[in-house]
DRENDRENBA-44350 format. One line per field, with one value per residue (C-alpha): x, y, z; residue number from 1; residue in three letters. Coordinates in Angstrom, 3 decimals. Layout:
DRENDRENBA-44350
u: X / ...
v: Y / ...
w: Z / ...
nr: NUM / ...
rest: ALA / ...
This chain:
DRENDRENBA-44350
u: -17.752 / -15.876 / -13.188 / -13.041 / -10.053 / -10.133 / -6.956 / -7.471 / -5.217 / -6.507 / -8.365 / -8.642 / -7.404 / -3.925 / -2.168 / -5.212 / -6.935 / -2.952 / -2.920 / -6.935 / -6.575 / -2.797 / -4.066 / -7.026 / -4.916 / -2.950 / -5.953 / -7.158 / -4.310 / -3.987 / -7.314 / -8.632 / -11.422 / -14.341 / -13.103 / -11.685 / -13.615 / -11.182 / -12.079 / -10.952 / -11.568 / -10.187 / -9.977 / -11.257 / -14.463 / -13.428 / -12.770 / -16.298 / -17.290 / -13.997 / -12.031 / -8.576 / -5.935 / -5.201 / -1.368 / -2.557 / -4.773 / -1.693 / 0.747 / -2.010 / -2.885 / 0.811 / 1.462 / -1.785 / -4.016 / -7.310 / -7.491 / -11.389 / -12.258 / -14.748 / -13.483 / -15.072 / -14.836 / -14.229 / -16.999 / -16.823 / -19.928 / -17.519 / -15.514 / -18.110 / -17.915 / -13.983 / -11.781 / -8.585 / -7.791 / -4.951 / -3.720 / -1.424 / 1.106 / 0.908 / -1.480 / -3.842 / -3.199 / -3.949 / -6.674 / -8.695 / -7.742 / -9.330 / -12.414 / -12.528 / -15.804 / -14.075 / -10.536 / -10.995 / -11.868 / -8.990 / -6.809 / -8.156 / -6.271 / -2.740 / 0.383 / 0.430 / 4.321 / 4.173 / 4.215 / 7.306 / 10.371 / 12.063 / 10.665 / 12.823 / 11.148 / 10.066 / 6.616 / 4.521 / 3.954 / 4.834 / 1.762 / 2.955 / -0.050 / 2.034 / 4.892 / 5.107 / 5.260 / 8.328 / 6.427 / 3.596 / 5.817 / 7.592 / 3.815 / 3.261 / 6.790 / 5.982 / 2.475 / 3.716 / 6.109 / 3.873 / 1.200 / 2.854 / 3.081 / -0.174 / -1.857 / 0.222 / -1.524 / -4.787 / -4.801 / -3.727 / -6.611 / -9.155 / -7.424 / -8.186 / -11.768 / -12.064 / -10.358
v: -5.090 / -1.690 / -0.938 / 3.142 / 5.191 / 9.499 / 11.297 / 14.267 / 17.594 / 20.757 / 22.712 / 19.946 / 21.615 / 21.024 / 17.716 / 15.633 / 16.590 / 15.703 / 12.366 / 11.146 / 11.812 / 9.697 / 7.166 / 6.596 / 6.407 / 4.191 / 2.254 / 1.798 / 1.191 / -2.100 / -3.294 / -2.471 / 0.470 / -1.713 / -2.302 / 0.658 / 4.181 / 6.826 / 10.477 / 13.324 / 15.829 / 18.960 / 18.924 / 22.362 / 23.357 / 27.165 / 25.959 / 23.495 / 23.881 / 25.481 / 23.672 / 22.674 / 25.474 / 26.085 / 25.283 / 21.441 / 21.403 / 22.620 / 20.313 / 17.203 / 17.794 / 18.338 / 14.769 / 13.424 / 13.079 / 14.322 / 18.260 / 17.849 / 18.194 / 19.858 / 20.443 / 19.214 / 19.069 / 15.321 / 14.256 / 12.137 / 9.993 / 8.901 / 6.421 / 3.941 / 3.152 / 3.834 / 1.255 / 3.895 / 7.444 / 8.964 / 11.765 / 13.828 / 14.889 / 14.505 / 17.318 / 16.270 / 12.638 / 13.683 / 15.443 / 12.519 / 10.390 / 12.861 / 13.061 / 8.689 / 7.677 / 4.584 / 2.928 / 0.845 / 4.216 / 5.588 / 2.768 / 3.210 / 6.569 / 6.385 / 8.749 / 8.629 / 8.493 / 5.441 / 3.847 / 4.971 / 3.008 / 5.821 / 8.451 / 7.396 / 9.436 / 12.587 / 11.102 / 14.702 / 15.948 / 19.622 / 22.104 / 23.763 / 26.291 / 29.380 / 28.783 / 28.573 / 25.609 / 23.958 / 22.991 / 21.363 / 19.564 / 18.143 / 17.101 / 15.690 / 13.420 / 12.112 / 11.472 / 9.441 / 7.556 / 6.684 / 5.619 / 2.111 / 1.623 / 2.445 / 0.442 / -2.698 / -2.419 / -1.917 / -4.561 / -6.990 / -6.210 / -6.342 / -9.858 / -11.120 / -9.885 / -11.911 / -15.047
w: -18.593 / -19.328 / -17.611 / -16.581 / -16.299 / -15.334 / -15.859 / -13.432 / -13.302 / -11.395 / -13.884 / -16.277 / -19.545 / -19.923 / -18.470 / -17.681 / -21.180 / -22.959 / -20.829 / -21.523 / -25.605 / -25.167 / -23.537 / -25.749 / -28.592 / -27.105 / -26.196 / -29.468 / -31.440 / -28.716 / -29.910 / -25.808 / -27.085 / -26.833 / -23.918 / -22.035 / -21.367 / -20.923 / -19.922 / -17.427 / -14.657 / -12.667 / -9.165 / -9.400 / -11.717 / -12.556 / -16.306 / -16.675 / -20.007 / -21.443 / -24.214 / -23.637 / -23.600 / -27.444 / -26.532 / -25.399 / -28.446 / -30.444 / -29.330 / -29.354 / -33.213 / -34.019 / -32.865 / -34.180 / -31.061 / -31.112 / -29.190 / -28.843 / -25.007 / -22.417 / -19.170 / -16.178 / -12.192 / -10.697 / -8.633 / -5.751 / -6.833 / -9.852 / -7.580 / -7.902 / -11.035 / -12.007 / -12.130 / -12.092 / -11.056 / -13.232 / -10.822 / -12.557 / -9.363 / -6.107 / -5.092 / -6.920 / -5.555 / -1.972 / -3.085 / -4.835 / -2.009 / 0.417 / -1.927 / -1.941 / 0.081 / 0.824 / 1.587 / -2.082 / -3.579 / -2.311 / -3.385 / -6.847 / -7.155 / -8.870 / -10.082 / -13.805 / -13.699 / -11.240 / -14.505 / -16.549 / -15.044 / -16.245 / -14.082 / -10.712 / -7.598 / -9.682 / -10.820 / -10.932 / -14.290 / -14.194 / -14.976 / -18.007 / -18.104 / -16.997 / -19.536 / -22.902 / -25.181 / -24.316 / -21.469 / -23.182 / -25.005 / -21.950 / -20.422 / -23.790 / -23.506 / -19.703 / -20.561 / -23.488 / -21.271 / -18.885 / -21.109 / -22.344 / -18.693 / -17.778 / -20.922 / -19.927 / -16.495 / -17.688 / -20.638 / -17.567 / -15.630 / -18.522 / -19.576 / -15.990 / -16.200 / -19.088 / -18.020
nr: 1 / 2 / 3 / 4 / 5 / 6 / 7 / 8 / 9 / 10 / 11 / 12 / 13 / 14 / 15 / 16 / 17 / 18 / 19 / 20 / 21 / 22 / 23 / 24 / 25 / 26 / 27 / 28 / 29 / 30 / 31 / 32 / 33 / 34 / 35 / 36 / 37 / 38 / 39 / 40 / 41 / 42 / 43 / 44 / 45 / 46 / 47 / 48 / 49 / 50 / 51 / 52 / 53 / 54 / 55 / 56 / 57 / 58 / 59 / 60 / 61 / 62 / 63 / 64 / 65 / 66 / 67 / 68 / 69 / 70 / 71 / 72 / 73 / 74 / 75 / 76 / 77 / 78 / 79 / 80 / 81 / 82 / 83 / 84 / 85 / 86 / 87 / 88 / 89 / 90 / 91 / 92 / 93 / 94 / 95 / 96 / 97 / 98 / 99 / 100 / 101 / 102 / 103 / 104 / 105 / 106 / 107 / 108 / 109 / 110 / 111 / 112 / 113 / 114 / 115 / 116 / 117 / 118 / 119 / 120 / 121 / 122 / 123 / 124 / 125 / 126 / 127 / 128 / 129 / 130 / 131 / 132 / 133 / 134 / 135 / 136 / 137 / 138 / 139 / 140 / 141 / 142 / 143 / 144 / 145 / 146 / 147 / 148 / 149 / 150 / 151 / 152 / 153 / 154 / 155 / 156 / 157 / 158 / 159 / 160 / 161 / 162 / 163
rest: UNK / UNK / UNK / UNK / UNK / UNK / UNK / UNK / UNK / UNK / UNK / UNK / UNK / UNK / UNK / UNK / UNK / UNK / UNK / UNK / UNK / UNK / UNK / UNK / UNK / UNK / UNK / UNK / UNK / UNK / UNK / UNK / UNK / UNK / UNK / UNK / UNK / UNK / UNK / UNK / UNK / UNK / UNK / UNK / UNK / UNK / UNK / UNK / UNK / UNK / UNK / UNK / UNK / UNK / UNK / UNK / UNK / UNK / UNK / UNK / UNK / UNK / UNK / UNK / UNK / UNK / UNK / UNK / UNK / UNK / UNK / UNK / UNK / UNK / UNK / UNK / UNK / UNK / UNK / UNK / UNK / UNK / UNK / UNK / UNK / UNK / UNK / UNK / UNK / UNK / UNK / UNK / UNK / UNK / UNK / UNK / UNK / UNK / UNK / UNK / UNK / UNK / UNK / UNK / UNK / UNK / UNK / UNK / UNK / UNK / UNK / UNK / UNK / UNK / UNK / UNK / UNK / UNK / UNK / UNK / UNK / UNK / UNK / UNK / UNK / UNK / UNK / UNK / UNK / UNK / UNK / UNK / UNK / UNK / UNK / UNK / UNK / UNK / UNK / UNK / UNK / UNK / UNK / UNK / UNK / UNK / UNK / UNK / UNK / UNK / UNK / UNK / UNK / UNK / UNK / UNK / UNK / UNK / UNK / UNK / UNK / UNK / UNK
């Protein structure tokens, strides 16, 4: 059984995109891809279709992530069968939860920076889209962060699956 997680920003080409390719490396370089889909969403659709912003693509490939990526809207139907909701800050956090059809939807909906210790009570990731590239760099470094958090989670819920 494959266990689901969507990163989700607002428009769904510069944080969430950064935090979904992360993750899956992280993902596979645990030996969890067979087992864990990763993939993302906007809270907003104005971008469907678009690539990510060249300056997450940039910063992605200069790290050695994959920049490949189609943005998308988040649909409420998608609850159903995700096991985790990546919310980026807390906007979009009250948003998803708004969107849940049910209280264990809701529940399923997290702040990526919950999961860095490090991150003490400032757990949004700043949207970097109307700066320049230090700020992409920044998204990259708290996405990183979070993600050994985040994949410790996950790896103990797919162990328990398994058990």
């Amino acid at each position: 059984m494959t266990y689901r997680v969507c990163f989700v920003c607002t428009g769904n080409i510069c944080r969430s995109p950064m935090a979904e390719s992360v993750f899956r490396a992280r993902v596979a370089e645990d030996g969890l891809d067979g087992l864990v889909e990763v993939d993302s969403a906007g809270t907003g659709g104005w971008h469907e279709g678009d690539g990510a912003d060249p300056r997450t693509v940039s910063v992605l490939e200069a790290h050695g992530y994959d920049g490949g990526h189609t943005a998308r809207q988040f649909q409420p139907s998608w609850f159903s069968r995700l096991d985790l909701v990546i919310a980026l800050d807390h906007g979009h956090l009250k948003s998803l939860r708004r969107l849940a059809p049910t209280p264990q939807d809701a529940a399923k909906v997290r702040l990526l920076r919950s999961y860095d210790p490090s991150a003490g009570d400032d757990l949004d990731v700043p949207d970097p889209y109307y700066g320049g590239m230090d700020g992409f760099e920044e998204c990259l470094e708290m996405v990183e962060a979070a993600s050994e958090g985040l994949l410790a989670a996950v790896r103990e819920d797919v162990e328990g699956r398994v058990a």
